[in-house]
C-alpha positions as CSV (number, residue, x, y, z in Angstrom):
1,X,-25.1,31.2,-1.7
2,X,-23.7,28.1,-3.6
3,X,-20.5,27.5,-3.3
4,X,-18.4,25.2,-5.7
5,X,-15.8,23.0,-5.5
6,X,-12.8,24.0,-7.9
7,X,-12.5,21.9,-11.0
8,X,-9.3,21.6,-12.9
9,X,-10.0,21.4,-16.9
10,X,-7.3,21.3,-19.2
11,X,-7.3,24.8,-20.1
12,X,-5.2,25.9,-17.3
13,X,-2.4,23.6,-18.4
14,X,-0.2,25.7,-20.5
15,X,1.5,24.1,-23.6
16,X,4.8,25.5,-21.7
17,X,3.9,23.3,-18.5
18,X,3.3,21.0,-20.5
19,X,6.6,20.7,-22.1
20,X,8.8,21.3,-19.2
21,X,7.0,18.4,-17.5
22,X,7.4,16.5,-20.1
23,X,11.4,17.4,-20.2
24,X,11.8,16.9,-16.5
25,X,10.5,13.5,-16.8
26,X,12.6,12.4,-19.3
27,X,15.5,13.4,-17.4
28,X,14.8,11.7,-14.3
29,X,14.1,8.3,-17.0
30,X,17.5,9.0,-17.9
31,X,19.3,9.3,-15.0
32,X,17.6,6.1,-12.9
33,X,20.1,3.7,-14.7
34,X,22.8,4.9,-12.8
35,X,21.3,5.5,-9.6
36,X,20.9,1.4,-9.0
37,X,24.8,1.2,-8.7
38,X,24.1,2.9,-4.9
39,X,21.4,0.4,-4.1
40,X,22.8,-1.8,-1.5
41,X,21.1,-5.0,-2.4
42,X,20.2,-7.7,0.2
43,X,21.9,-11.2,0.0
44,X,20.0,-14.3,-0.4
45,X,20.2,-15.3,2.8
46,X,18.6,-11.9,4.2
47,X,16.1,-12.3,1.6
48,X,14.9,-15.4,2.5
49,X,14.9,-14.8,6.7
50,X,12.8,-11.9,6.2
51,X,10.8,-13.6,4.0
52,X,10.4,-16.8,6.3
53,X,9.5,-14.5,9.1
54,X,7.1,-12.9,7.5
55,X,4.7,-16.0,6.3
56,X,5.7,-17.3,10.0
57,X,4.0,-14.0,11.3
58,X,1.3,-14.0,8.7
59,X,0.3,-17.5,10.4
60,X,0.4,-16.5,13.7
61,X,-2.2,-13.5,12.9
62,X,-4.1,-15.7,11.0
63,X,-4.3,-18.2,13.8
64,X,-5.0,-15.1,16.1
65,X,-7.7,-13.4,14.2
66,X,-9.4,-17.1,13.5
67,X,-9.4,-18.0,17.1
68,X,-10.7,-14.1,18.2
69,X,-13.8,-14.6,15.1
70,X,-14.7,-17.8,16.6
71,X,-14.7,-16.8,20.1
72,X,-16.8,-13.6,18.8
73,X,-19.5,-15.6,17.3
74,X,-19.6,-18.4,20.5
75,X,-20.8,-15.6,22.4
76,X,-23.2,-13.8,19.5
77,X,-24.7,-17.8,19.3
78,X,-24.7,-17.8,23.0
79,X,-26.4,-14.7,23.6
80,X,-29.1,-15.0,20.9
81,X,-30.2,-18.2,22.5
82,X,-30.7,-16.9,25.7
83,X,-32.5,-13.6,24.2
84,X,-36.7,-14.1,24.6
């Protein structure tokens, strides 16, 4: 026994489905304009401390990750040599 996975085709989407998503999306379009007057948006200052830490971070792993690859292959170079 063969068993098949389910396949959607567009015959299962009624025209009615169709138009209520259609409607729903519009409304939510039209409401998102006035939804960005509750955004708290960060100041400048924030902004750029979070940004600073993060490229300060993204150095450090980067310095972490390079150190850990060259350790890795000082031993892989290491241990091939001394392989027969």
């Amino acid at each position: 026994m063969m068993i098949h996975a389910y396949k959607w085709s567009k015959r299962h989407v009624t025209p009615v489905y169709q138009v209520r998503a259609l409607k729903s999306l519009f409304i939510f379009l039209l409401e998102q304009p006035s939804q960005l007057k509750y955004i708290e948006w960060p100041s400048f200052q924030s902004t750029l401390k979070t940004a600073s830490l993060t490229l300060i971070l993204m150095a450090i792993l980067i310095v972490a990750l390079a150190s850990v690859d060259s350790a890795l292959c000082y031993l892989l170079a290491l241990f091939l040599r001394k392989s027969p």
